[in-house]
C-alpha positions in Angstrom: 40.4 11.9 12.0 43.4 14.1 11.8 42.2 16.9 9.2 45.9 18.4 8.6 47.5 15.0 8.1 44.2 14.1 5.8 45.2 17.7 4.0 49.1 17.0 3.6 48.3 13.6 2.0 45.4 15.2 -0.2 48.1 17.6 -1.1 51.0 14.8 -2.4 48.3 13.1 -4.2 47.6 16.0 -6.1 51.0 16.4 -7.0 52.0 13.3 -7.6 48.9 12.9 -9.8 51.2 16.1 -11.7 49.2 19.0 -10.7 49.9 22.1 -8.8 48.5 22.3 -5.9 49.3 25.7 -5.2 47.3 27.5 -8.5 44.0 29.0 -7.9 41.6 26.0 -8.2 43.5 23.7 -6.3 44.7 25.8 -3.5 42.0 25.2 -1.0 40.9 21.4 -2.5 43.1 19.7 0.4 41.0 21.3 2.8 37.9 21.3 1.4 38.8 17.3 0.6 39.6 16.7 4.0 36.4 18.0 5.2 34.2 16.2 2.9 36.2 12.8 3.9 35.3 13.8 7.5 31.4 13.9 6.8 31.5 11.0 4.4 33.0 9.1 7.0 31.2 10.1 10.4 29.6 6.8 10.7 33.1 5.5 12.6 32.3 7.8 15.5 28.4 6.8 15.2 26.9 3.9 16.4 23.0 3.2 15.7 21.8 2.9 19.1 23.1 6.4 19.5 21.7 7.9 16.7 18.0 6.4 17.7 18.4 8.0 20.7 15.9 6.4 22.9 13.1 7.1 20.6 12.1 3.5 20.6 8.1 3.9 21.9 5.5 1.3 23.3 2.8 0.5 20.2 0.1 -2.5 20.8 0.4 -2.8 17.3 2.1 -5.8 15.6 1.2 -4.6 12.0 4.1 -4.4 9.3 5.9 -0.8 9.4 7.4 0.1 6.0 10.1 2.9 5.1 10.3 3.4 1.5 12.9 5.6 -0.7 15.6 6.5 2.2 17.9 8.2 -0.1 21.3 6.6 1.0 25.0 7.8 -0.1 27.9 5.5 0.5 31.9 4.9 -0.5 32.6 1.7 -1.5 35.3 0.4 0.3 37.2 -0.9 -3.1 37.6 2.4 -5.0 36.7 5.0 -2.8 34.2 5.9 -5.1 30.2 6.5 -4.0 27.1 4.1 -4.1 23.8 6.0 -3.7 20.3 4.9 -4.4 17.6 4.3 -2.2 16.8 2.1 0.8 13.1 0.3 1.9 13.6 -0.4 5.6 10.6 -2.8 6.7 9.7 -4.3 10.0 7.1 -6.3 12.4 6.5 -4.6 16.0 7.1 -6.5 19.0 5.5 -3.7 20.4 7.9 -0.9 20.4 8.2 1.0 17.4 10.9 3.2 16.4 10.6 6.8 15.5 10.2 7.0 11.8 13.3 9.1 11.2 14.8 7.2 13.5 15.0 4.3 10.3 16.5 6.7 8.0 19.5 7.9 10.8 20.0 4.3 11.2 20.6 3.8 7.4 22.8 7.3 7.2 24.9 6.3 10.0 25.7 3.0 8.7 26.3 3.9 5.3 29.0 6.8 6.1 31.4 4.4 6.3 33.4 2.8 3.6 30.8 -0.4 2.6 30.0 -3.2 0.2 26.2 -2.6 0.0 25.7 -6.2 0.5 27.1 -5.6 4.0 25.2 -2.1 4.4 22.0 -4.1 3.7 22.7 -6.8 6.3 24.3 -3.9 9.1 20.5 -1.8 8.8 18.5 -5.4 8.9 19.9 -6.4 12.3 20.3 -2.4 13.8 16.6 -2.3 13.1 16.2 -5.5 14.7 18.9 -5.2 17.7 16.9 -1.5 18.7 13.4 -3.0 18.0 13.5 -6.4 19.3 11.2 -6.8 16.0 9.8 -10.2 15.1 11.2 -9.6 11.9 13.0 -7.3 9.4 13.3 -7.0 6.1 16.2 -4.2 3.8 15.9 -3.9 0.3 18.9 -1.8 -1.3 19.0 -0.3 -5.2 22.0 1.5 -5.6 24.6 3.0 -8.5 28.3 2.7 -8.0 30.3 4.9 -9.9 33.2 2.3 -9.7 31.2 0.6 -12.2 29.5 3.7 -13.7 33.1 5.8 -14.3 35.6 3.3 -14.4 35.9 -0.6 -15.1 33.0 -1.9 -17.5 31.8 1.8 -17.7 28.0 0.6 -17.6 26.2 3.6 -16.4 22.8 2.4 -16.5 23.4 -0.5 -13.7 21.6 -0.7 -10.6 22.8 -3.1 -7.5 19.9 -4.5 -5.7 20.7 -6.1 -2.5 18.1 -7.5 0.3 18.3 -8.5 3.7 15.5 -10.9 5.5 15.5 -11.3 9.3 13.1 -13.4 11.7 9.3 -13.6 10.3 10.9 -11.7 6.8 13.0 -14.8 6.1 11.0 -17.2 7.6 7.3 -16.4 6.4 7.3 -16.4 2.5 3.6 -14.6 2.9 5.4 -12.0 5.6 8.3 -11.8 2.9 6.0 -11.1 0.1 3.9 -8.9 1.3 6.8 -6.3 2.7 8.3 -6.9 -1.2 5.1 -6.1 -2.6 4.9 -2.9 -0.5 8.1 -2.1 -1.4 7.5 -2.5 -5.3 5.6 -0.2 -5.2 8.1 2.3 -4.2 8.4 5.8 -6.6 11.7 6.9 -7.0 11.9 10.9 -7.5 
């Protein structure tokens, strides 16, 4: 990304929005803007497999492993505006398991991008799958959009729930269940 071209364009929005960008409060926003679009958007110069990092281990266990409460943070695609919620990442070994903050990188690196969180779901179902070689996978999303919340229909109350079913998950209505039922039982801070 090209931070001083990001800053110049941060700076014509700001006056053609009719501010000054040159009084106190606003004198250092096209930086600091340009910064934060930089870390909201590292994802492009991430790739899951990276992020895992080879800690993908050997387990003789085929039992169901289940993430629950990733905090994600997103920008949807449509409005520029954030998603954030939290994200239940489930899966069946193969034997190899994936270090357990290896599951929550996977989700951060996917959603700094600009998303749809049906497509974030589906992107962390089959990372998870393509690292794991898992017999199945299961994603369940509940997010807040404050295109919805600030803007539009102005319902700030809403929550987006989105799920993603892979292999035994989609196939296997007792595998399915079971990995829901864990994942009801999620506590959300």
């Amino acid at each position: 990304m090209n931070g001083e071209r990001v800053q110049a364009l941060v700076r014509e929005l700001l006056l053609e929005i009719g501010e000054d960008p040159d009084r106190d409060g606003l004198r250092k926003t096209p930086e600091r803007v340009a910064r934060a679009i930089a870390h909201l958007t590292r994802g492009y110069s991430e790739k899951p497999h990276d992020v895992v990092n080879g800690a993908v281990f050997e387990s003789g266990s085929d039992n169901m492993v289940v993430v629950r409460d990733i905090d994600v943070y997103s920008l949807c695609e449509h409005h520029l505006l954030p998603f954030f919620g939290h994200c239940h990442v489930g899966y069946i070994s193969r034997g190899k398991v994936l270090g357990v903050s290896k599951i929550a990188r996977i989700v951060d690196c996917l959603a700094a991008r600009l998303q749809i969180q049906e497509r974030l779901t589906s992107e962390i179902a089959r990372a998870v799958r393509d690292e794991t070689g898992a017999e199945g996978v299961g994603v369940v999303m509940e997010c807040q959009h404050l295109c919805m919340m600030m803007r539009g229909v102005e319902k700030q109350n809403s929550m987006m729930a989105t799920s993603s079913v892979l292999g035994s998950f989609h196939d296997d209505p007792a595998t399915r269940a079971e990995f829901l039922a864990v994942v009801g039982r999620s506590h959300h801070r």
